[in-house]
C-alpha positions as CSV (number, residue, x, y, z in Angstrom):
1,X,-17.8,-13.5,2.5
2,X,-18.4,-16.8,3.8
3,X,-17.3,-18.9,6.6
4,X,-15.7,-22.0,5.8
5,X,-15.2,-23.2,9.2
6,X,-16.8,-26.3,11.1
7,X,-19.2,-24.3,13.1
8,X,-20.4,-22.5,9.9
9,X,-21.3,-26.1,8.4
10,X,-23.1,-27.2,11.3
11,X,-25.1,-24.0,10.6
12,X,-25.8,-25.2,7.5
13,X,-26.6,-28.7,8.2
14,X,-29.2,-27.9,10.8
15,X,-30.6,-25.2,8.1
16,X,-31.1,-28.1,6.4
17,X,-33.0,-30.1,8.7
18,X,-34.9,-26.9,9.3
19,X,-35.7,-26.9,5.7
20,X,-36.9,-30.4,5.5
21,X,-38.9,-29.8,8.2
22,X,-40.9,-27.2,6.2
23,X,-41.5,-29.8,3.2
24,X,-44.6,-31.0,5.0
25,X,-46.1,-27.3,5.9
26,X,-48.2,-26.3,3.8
27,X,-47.9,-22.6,4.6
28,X,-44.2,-22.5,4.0
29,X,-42.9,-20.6,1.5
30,X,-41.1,-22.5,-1.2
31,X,-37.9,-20.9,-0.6
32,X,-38.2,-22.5,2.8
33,X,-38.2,-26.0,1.5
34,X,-35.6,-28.4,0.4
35,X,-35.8,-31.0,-2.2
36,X,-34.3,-34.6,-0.8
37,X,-32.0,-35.1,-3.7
38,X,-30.1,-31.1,-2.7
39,X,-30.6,-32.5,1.2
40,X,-28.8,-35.9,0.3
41,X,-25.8,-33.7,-1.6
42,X,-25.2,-31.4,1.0
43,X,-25.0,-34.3,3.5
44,X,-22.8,-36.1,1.7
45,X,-20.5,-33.2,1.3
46,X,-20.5,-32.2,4.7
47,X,-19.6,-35.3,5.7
48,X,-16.7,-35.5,3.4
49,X,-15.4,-31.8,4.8
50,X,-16.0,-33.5,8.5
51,X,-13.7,-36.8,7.5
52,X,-10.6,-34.5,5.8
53,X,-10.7,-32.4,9.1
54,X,-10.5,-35.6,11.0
55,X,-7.7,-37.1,8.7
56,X,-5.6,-33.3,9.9
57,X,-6.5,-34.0,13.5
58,X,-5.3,-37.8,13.3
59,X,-2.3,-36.2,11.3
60,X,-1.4,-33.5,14.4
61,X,-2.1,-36.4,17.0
62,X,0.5,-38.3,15.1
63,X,3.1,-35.5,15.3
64,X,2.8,-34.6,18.5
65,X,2.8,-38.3,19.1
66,X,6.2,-39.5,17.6
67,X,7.7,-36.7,18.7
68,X,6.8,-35.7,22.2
69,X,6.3,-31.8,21.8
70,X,3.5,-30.4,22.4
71,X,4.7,-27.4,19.9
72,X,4.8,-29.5,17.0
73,X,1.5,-28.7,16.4
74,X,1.6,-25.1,15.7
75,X,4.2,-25.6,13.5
76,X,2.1,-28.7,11.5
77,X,-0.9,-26.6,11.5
78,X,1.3,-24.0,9.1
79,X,2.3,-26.5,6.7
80,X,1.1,-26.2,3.2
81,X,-1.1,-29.9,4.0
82,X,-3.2,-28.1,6.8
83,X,-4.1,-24.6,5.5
84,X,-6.1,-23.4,2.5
């Protein structure tokens, strides 16, 4: 099954880079290459999945702001707006 966590994206990100590196060697296989058009998608996705978990951790800084406890934020992270 796979990970859907922020380390496994930064996996795949730098898999990516790795891949675009191979686009100018000539021995690489083509399964080792990535178009820029998939390269540009993934990006962009990522970067949406990086700027929802920022919005959650703005969200929890915000709790635990107004009200003081540092406990809140257990709680928030088991609301139905935080988990999957």
């Amino acid at each position: 099954m796979a990970k859907n966590d922020l380390p496994a994206l930064r996996d795949h990100l730098f898999e990516v880079i790795e891949r675009l590196k191979s686009n100018s060697d000539p021995d690489a296989d083509a399964c080792e290459k990535i178009d820029i058009g998939t390269a540009k998608a993934i990006t962009m996705t990522a970067k949406t999945i990086i700027d929802s978990a920022k919005v959650e951790v703005e969200f929890l800084k915000l709790i635990s702001d107004e009200t003081g406890a540092t406990g809140v934020i257990m709680e928030a992270s088991k609301t139905k707006f935080l988990t999957k």
